[in-house]
C-alpha positions as CSV (number, residue, x, y, z in Angstrom):
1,X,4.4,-13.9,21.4
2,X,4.4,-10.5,21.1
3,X,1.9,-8.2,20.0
4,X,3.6,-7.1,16.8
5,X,4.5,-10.7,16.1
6,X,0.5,-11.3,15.2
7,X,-2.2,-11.4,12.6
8,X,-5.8,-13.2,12.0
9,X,-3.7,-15.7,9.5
10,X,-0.5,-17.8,10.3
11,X,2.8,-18.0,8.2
12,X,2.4,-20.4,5.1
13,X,5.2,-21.6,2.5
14,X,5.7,-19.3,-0.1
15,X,4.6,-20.5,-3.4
16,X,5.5,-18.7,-6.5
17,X,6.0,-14.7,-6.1
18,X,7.2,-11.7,-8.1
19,X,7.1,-8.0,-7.7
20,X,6.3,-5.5,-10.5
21,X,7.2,-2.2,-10.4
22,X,7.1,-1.6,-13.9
23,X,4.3,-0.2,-14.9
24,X,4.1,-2.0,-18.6
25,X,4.9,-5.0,-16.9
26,X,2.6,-4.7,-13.8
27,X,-0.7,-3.7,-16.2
28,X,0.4,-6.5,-18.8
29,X,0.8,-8.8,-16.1
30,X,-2.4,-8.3,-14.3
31,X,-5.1,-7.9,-17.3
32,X,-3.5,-11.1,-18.7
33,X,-4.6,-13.1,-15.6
34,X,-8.3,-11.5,-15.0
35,X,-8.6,-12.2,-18.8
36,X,-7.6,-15.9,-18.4
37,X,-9.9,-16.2,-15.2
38,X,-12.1,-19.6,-15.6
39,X,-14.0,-19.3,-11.9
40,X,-14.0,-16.1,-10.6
41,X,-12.3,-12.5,-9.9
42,X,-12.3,-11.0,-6.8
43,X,-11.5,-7.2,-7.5
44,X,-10.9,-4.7,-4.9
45,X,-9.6,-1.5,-4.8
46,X,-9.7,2.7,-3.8
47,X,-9.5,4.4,-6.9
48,X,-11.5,3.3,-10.1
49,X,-12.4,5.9,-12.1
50,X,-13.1,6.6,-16.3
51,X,-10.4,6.6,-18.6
52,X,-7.8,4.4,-20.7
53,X,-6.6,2.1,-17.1
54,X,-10.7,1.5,-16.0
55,X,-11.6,0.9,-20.1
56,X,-8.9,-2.0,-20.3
57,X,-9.8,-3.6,-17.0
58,X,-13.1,-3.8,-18.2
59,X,-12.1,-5.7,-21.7
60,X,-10.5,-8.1,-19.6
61,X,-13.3,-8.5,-17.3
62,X,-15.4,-9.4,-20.6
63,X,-13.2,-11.7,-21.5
64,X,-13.1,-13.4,-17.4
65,X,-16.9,-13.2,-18.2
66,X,-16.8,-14.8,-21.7
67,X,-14.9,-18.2,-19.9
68,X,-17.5,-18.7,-17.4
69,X,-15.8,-16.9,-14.5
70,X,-17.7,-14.6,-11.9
71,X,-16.4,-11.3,-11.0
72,X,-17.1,-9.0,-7.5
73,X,-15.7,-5.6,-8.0
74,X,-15.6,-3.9,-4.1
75,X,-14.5,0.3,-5.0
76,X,-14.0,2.6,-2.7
77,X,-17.2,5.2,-2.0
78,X,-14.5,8.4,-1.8
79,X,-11.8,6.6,-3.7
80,X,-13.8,6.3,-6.7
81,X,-15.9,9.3,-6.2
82,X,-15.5,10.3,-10.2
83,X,-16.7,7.2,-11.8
84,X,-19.2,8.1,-13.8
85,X,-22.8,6.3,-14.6
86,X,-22.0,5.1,-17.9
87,X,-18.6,2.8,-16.5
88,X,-20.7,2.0,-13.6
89,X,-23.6,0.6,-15.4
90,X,-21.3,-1.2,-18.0
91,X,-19.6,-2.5,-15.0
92,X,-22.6,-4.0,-13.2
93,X,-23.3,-5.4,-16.4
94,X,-20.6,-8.1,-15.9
95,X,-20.0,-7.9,-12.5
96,X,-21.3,-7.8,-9.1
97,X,-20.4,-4.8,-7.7
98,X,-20.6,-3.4,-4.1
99,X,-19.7,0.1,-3.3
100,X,-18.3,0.6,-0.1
101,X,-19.1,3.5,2.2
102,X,-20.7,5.7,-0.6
103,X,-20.7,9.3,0.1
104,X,-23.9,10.3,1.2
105,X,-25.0,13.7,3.7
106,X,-26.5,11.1,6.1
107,X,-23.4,9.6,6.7
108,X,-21.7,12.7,7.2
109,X,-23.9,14.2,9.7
110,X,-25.1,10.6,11.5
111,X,-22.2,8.7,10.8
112,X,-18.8,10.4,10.5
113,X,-16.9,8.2,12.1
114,X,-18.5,4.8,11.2
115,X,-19.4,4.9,7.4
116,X,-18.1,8.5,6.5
117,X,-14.0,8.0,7.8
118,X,-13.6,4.8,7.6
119,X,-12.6,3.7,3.8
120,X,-11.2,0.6,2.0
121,X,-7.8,1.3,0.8
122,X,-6.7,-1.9,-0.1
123,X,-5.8,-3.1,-3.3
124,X,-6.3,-6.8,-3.9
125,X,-7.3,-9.1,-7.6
126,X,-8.0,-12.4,-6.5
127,X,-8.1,-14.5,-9.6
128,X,-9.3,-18.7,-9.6
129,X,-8.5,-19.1,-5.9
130,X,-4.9,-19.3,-7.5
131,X,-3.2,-15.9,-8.1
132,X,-3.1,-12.9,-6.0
133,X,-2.2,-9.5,-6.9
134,X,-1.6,-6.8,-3.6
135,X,-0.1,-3.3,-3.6
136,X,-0.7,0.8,-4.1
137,X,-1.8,0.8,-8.1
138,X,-5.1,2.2,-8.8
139,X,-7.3,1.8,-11.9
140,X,-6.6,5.5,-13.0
141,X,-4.7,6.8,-16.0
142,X,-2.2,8.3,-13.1
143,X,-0.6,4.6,-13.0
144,X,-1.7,3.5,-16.5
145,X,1.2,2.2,-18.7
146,X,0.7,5.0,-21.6
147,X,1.3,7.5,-19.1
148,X,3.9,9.9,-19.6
149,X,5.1,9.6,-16.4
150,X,3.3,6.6,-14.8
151,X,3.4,6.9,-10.7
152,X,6.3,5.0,-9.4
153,X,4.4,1.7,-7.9
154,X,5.1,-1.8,-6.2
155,X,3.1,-4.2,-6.5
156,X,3.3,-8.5,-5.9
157,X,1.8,-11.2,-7.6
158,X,1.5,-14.4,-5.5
159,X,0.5,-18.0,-5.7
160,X,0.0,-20.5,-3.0
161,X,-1.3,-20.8,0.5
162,X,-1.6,-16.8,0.9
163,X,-4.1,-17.0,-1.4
164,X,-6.3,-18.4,1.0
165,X,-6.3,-15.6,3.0
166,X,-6.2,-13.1,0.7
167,X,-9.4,-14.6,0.0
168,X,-10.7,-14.6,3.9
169,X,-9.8,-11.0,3.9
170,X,-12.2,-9.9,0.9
171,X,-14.7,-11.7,1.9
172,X,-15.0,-10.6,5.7
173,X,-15.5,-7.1,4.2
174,X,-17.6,-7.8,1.1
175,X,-20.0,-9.3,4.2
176,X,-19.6,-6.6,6.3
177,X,-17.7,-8.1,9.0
178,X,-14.1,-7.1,8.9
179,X,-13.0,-7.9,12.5
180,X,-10.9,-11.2,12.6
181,X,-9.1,-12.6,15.4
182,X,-5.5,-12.7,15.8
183,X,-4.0,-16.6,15.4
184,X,-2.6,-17.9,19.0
185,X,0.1,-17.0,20.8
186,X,2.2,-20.2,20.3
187,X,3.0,-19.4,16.7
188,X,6.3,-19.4,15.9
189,X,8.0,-16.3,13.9
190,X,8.5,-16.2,10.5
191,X,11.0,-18.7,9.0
192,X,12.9,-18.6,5.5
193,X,10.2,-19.1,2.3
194,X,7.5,-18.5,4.5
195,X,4.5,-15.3,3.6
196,X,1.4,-14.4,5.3
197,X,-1.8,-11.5,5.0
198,X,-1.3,-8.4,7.3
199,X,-4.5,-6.7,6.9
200,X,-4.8,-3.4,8.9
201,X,-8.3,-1.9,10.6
202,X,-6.3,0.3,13.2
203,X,-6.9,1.0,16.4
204,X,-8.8,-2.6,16.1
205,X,-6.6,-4.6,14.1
206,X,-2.9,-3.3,13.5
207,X,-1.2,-5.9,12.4
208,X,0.8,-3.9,9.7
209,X,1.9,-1.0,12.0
210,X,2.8,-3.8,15.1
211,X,4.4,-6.2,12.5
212,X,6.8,-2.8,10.9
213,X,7.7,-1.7,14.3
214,X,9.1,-5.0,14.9
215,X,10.6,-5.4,12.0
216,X,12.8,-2.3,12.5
217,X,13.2,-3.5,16.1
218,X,15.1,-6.4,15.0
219,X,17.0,-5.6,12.0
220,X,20.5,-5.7,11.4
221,X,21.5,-4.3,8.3
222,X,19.5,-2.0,6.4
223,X,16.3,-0.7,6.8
224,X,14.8,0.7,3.4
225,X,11.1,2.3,3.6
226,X,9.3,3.7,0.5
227,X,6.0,5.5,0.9
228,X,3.5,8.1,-0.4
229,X,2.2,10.1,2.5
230,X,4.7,10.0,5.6
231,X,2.9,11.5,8.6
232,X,5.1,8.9,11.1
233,X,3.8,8.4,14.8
234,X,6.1,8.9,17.7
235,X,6.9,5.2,18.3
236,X,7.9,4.9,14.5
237,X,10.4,7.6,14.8
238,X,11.9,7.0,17.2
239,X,12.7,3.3,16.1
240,X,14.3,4.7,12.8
241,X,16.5,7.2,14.8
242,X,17.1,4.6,17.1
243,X,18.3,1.9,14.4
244,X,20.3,4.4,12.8
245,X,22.3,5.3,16.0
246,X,23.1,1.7,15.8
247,X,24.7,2.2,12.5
248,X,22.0,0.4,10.6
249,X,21.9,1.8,7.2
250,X,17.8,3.6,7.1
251,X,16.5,5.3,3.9
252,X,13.2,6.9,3.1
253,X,11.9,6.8,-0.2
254,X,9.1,9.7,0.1
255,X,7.8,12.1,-3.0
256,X,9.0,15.1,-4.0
257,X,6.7,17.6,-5.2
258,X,6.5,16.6,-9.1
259,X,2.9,15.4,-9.4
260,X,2.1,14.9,-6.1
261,X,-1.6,14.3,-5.3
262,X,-1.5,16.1,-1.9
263,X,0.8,18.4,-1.5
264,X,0.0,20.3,2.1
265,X,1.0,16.0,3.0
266,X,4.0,16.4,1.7
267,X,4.9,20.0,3.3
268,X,3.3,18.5,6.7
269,X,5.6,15.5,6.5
270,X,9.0,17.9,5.9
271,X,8.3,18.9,9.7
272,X,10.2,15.6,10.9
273,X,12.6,15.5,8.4
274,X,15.2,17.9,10.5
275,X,15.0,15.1,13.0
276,X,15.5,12.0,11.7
277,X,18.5,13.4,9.7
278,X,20.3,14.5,12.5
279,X,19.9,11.2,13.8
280,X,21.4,9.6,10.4
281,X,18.0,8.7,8.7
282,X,18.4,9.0,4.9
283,X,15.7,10.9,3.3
284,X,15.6,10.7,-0.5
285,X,12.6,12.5,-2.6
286,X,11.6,11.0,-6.1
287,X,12.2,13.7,-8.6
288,X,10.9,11.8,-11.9
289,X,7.0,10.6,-11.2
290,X,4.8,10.7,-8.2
291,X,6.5,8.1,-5.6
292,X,3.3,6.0,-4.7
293,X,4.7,2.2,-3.9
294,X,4.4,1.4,-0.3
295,X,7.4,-1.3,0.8
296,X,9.7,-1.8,3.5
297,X,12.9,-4.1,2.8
298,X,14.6,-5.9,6.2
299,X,18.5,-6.6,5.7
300,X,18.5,-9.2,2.9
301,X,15.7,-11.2,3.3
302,X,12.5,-9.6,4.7
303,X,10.2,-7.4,2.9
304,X,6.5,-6.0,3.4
305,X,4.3,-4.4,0.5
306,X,1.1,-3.6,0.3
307,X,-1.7,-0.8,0.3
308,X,-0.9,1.0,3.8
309,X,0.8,4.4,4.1
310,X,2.7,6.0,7.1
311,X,-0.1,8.5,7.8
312,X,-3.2,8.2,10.3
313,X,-5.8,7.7,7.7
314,X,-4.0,4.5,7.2
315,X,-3.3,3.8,11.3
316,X,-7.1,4.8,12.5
317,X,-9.4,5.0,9.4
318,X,-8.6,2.7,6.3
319,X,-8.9,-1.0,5.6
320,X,-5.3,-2.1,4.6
321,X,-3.3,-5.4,3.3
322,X,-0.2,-6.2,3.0
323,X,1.7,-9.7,2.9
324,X,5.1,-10.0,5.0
325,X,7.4,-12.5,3.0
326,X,10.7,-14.2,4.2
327,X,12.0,-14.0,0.5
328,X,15.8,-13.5,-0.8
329,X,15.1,-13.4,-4.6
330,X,12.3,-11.0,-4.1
331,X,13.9,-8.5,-1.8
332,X,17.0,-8.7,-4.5
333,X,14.5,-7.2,-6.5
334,X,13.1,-4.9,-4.2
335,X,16.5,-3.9,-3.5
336,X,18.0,-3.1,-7.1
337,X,14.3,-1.5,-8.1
338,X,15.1,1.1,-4.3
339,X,18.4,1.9,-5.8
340,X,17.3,2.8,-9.3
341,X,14.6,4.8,-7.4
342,X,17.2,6.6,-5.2
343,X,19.1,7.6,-8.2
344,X,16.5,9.3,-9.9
345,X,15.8,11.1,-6.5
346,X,17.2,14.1,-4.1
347,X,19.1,12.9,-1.2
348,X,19.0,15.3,1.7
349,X,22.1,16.0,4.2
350,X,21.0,17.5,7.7
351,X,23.6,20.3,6.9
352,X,21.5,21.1,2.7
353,X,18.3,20.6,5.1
354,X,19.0,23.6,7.4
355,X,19.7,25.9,4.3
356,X,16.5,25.5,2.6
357,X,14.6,28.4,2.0
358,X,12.5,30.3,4.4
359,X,9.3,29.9,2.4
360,X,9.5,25.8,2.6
361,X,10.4,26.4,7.0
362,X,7.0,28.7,6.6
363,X,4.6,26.1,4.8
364,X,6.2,22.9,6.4
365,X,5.0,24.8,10.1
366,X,1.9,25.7,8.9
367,X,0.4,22.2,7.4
368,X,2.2,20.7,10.2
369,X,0.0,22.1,12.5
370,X,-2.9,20.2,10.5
371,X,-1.1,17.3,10.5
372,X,-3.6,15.2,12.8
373,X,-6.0,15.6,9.5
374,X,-3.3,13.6,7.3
């Protein structure tokens, strides 16, 4: 089997599945089922920090609390930097709650690249050993519903098998022990209704980058990639330029500069854009909220979604998950959500790219050279 074909967990039927992008939706959904928890929550995630989002997850936590359930809450230390005491203690009130990697001078001087680089970025709500929630939102009022212009978002909501090892994958860091070994060679590739975990710990375990690579590698039809921070390696270029010289039909959903969190990222990124549209890669920016959902849709019937950017902190630093699902109804959806996302967004041409100004050719070269940092 090859290398990009493998993860820690094997393919398992899919079991009930849908995908929110709505932010309404996606917050309704997700508070309803920590509320109704009866055994326990499992809560993990990179950004929690004060305001409307973190002051509703907490109601519904009291109320998980109220039926009996137990609650672990794993935040990020540089994630959720800004929380303050007061949430914290109200927090840790209900809830067991581990901080991972806190900021701290020790660790910057004694261990930068143990404790002070490395970061959980995944997002994952395990609820009752029966529901599981993976994606990019964060508990900030950024994604909250009532925002004016709530950060464009995917996010899945799964039952089944893969909540299994959802479950394995919490717990291996909530332990300490993230390293997991990849399932035997023998395994067979991934077959119609079938999902699994892709967590990524890069350069040890990349099992997200490996698994995309492949993907691309093998598609036929279309090759659709949304993502917030696009700092692609060499290898990941060239497959895009290479599947659209085939004639496959590849778009990149990336963010424009409304709202955007980083935005020496975003001029750093630009620096491959030349490329890949002479080579007939699509690039289309998102024009009416910050694009944040992280998903790549295969022809009609492969999709991965999860917490994991196209950047280095993601490839060498962060803990990531994703799940990689063999699902038509779901990548329907995907699909119809990409197109209403490419509507509201600025397509580029190779020919409008080598007009744009020469302030934008100035700042894309100079945060490129920086671009190892991203």
């Amino acid at each position: 089997m090859p290398r990009s074909h493998r993860s820690p967990f094997p393919y398992v039927p899919l079991g009930p599945t849908e995908l929110h992008m709505n932010a309404v939706e996606t917050w309704d959904r997700l508070l309803t089922d920590i509320a109704n928890a009866r055994e326990e929550v499992l809560f993990e995630t990179y950004i929690l920090v004060d305001g409307a989002a973190a002051d509703a997850l907490l109601t519904a936590f009291r109320q998980a609390k109220a039926n009996g359930a137990s609650i672990r809450l794993m935040i990020d230390g540089a994630g959720s930097h800004e929380l303050s005491s007061e949430l914290r203690e109200q927090l840790e009130a209900i809830a067991e709650v581990q901080i991972y990697h806190p900021l701290r001078w020790k660790t910057l001087f004694f261990q930068f690249r143990s404790h002070f680089m490395q970061r959980t970025h995944r997002r994952l709500v395990i609820v009752d050993r029966m529901v599981l929630w993976t994606g990019g939102l964060s508990v900030e009022d950024l994604w909250w519903k009532e925002a004016s212009a709530p950060f464009l978002e995917a996010m899945v909501r799964c039952c089944g098998s893969v909540v299994a090892q959802a479950r394995v994958a919490f717990e291996s860091l909530w332990v300490g022990t993230p390293e997991m070994e990849l399932t035997p060679k023998g395994q067979r590739g991934i077959q119609a209704d079938q999902i699994r975990i892709l967590p990524q710990r890069a350069p040890q375990l990349s099992c997200f980058r490996y698994s995309l690579l492949h993907r691309i590698g093998g598609a036929h039809q279309r090759i659709w990639i949304s993502t917030a921070y696009f700092i692609p390696p060499r290898r990941l270029r060239r497959a895009l330029t290479h599947s659209a010289n085939r004639g496959l039909d590849v778009r990149l959903l990336l963010p424009g500069a409304k709202m955007h969190d980083h935005p020496a990222v975003r001029f750093a990124s630009r620096r491959y854009y030349a490329h890949l549209l002479r080579h007939g890669v699509k690039i289309y920016e998102y024009q009416t909220s910050f694009q944040h959902s992280k998903a790549c849709l295969i022809d009609d019937h492969l999709c991965i979604i999860g917490s994991p950017n196209i950047d280095r902190w993601s490839n060498f630093w962060n803990h990531e998950v994703a799940v990689e699902m063999h699902a038509t109804e779901i990548n329907q959806s995907l699909a119809g959500n990409f197109e209403k996302a490419f509507a509201e967004s600025l397509c580029y041409s190779h020919t409008a790219w080598k007009l744009r100004p020469l302030w934008s050719r100035f700042l894309e070269y100079f945060f490129g050279i920086f671009d190892k940092a991203f």
